[in-house]
N, C-alpha and C positions, 0 to 999 in steps of 0.2 A: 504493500500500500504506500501510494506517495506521500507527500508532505499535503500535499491539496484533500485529502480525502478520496480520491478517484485514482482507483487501480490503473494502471497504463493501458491502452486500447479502447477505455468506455469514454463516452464521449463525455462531457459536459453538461449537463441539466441546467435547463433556466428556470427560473420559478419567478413569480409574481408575487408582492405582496402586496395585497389588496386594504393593507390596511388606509383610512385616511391619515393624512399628517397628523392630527391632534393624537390619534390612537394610536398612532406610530411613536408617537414623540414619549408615550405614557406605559409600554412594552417594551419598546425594543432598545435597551442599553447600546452604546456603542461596542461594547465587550460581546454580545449577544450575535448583533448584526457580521461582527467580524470571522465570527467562528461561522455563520452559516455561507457567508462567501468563500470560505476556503473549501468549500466543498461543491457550490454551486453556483450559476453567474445570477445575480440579485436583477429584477426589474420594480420600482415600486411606485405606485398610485401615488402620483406627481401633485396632487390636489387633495382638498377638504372634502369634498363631494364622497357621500358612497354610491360604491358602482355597483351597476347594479344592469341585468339582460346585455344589451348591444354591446352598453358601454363598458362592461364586463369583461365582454367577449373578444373586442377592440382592444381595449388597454392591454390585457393579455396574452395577445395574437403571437403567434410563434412559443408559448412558456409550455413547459411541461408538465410544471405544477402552478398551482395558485393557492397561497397559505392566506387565508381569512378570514377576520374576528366576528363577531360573533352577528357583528350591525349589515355583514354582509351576504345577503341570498343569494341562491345559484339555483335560476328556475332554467326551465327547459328550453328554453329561448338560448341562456347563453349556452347552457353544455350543448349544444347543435353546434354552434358557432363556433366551440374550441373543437377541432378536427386532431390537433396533435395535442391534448391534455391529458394525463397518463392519471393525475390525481389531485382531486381536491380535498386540501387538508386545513379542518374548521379547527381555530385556536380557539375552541369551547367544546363543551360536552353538548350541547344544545342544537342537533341538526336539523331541527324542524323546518328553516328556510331552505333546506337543499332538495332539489327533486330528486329523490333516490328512485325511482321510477324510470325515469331521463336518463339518469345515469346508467343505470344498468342495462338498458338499451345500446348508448352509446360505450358501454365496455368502461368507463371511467370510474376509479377508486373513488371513495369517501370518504375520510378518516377524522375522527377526532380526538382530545385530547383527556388523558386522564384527569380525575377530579381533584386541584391540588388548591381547591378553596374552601375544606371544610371548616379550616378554622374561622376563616375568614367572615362567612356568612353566620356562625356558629357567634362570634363576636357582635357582629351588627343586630341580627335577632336579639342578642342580653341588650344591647343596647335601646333599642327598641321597648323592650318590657319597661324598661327603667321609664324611659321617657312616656308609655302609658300610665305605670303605676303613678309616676308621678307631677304628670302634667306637663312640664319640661316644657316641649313647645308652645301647648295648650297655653300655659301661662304666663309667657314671655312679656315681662315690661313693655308697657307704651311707653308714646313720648312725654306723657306725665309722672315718669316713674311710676305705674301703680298706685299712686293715693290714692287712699280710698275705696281700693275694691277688696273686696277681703277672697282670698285664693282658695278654692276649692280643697276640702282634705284628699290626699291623695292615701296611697295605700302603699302598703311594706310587700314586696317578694317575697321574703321571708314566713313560710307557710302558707303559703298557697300553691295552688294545686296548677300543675301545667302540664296538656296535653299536646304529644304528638302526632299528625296526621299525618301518616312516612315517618318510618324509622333505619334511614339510611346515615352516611356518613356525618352530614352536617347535624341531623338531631343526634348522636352518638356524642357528639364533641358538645352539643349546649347542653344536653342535658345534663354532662359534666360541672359547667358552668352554674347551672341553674341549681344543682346543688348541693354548689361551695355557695351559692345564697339563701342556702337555707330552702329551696322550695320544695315541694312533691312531685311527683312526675306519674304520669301512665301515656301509655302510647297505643296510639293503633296501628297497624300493617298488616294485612292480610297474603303478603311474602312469610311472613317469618313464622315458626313457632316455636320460638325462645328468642329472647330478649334481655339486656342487665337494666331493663325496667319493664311494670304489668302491661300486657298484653292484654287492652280489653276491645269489645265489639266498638263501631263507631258511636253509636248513639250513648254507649258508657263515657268514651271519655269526653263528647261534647256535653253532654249532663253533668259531669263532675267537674271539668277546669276551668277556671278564672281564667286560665290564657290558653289560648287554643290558638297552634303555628302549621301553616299549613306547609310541608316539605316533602308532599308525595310528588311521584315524578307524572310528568304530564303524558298522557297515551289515552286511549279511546275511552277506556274503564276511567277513567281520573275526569275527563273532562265534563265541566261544571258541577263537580261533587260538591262547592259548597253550594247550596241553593236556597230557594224559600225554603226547603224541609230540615237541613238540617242546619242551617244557620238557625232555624228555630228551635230547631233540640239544642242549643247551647244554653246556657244558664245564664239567667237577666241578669245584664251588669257584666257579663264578660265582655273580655277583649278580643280580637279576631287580630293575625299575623297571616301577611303572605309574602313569604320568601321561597315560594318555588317558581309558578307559573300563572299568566293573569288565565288563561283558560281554564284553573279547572273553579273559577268563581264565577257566579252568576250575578255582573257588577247589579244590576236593579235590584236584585234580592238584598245585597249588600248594602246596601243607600236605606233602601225600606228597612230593613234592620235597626240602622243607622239613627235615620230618621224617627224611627218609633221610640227610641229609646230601649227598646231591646237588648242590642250592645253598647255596652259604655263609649266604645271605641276601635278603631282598627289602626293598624301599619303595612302600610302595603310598599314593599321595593318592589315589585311586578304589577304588569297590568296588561289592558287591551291596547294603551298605544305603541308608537313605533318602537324596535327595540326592548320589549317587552317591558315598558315604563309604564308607571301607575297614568290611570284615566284623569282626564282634566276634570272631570264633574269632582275629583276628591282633592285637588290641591288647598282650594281654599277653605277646607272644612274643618273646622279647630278641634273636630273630637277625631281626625286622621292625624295620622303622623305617615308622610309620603317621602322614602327617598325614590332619587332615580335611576334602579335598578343597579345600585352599586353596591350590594352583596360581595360579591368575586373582586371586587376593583381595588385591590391594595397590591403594594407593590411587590409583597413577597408572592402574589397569588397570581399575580399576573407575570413574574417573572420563571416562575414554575409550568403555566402555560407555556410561556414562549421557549422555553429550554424543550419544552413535549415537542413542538412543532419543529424543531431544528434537529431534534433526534430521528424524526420523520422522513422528513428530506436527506440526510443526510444517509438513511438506509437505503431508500429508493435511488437514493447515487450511486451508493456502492451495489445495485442489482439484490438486495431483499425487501421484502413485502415488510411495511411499517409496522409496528403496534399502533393498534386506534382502526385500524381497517374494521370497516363496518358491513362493505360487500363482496368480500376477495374475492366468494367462489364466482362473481359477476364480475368482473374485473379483469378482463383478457387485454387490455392494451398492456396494462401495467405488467402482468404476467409474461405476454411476449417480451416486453421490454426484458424482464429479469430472464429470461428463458433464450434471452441472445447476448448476455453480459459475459465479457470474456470470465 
């Protein structure tokens, strides 16, 4: 193996990175970028814009691969238009804008990255709880300082009860969290049967917890599980968390909830708009606490993505099938390619 990372006789791999400059600027260290050049020749999304069909397909033209975050979709329009793209590798776990259909059609990989944000989102959830228990935003000084308004009691984490809706990696790591603050814990998943917390039916642990996080993964079964029915089996005065996906809530049930005073409140990092950011109908509402969809967005978490995605490329350089591959046994360009590597 050379210095470059490419054996003698294989040729050179281009790759596109489709990130925009801003998201470029907030991933990709200079340290980073340097090591995936020495293994392949770098093209990257020259602008702020995300690309997205034609202009996808264009900016990309001649690349082999295309490594892209998470803001960017790959419908069937552009995989038509990439004739030489061997694989498209999503620097998120989250494939749902890629037409895996298209793809497998046109013989082109998929790949994404292993989950290296469980703490991450794992933090922001405790933070979240805190800022419901206790008003935090809610009760942010005006420009009168406050006089005169006397602040809402707020409440302690400490013994109260919080459920899991999904009990994968990221609830594994809060419920750690949650406690070292003293709280209770049950969970639901209907994957598991054993758990290092109770495993009860859903309508148990929406009846029992004060705080109820929703971190199941999104798929046909999950979509719009919270709804009018069981945002109503939660317990009056709960709080409602969504740190997974804005699909599997059903936003008007949620509002009505809301509204009725039903739940005290919610936190939504996910939603129906672009980039799976919380809906405009909840930003200005004093009983939400809304980030925008920056769970995963810390630097150690994104810099654990961007190492997955350059260990990607830099297999498919040297003629092996990546980890993160999502449809190898569809995946005959990529295949040929490894199956003619000296």
């Amino acid at each position: 193996m050379s210095m470059s990372g490419v054996a003698s006789g294989r040729r050179r791999l281009k790759v596109f990175l489709a990130y925009t400059a801003q998201e470029f600027a907030g991933a990709w260290p200079p340290d980073t970028l340097a090591r995936l050049k020495r293994s392949v020749c770098v093209v990257r999304n020259p602008g702020y814009a995300v690309l997205t069909g034609a202009a996808l397909a264009e900016a990309a033209a001649g690349c082999d691969l295309v490594i892209g975050y998470r803001s960017t979709p790959c419908d069937a329009a552009a995989l038509k238009a990439m004739p030489e793209l061997l694989a498209f590798v999503r620097a998120a776990v989250d494939i749902s804008t890629i037409d895996l259909e298209e793809a497998a059609r046109q013989g082109i990989l998929v790949t994404r990255v292993t989950p290296g944000f469980f703490n991450a989102v794992a933090e922001l959830g405790m933070g979240v709880l805190v800022d419901l228990a206790r008003g935090i935003t809610r009760h942010r000084l005006g420009p009168n300082g406050g006089h005169g308004v006397a602040p809402a009691q707020g409440r302690e984490l400490s013994g109260a009860m919080l459920g899991f809706v999904g009990y994968g990696g990221i609830a594994r790591r809060m419920n750690a969290l949650a406690q070292a603050f003293g709280m209770r814990t049950v969970a639901h998943d209907p994957l598991l049967a054993a758990a290092d917390v109770d495993l009860l039916p859903l309508n148990e642990v929406l009846r029992q917890s004060d705080f109820v996080v929703c971190l199941a993964a999104a798929n046909a079964h999950t979509r719009h599980l919270f709804n009018e029915r069981t945002l109503s089996a939660m317990r009056r005065g709960a709080f409602f968390v969504n740190l997974s996906r804005g699909e599997l809530v059903v936003e008007d049930a949620l509002e009505r909830a809301l509204d009725s005073g039903h739940l005290a409140g919610a936190a939504l990092d996910v939603g129906s708009a672009a980039d799976q950011k919380p809906a405009a109908r909840f930003l200005a509402r004093p009983d939400v606490v809304v980030t925008q969809h920056i769970g995963a967005t810390t630097a150690q978490a994104r810099a654990r993505q961007t190492l997955d995605t350059i260990e990607q490329a830099e297999a498919v350089a040297q003629g092996r099938m990546p980890h993160g591959a999502v449809n190898a046994n569809v995946a005959h360009r990529i295949q040929s390619f490894i199956d003619s590597s000296p």
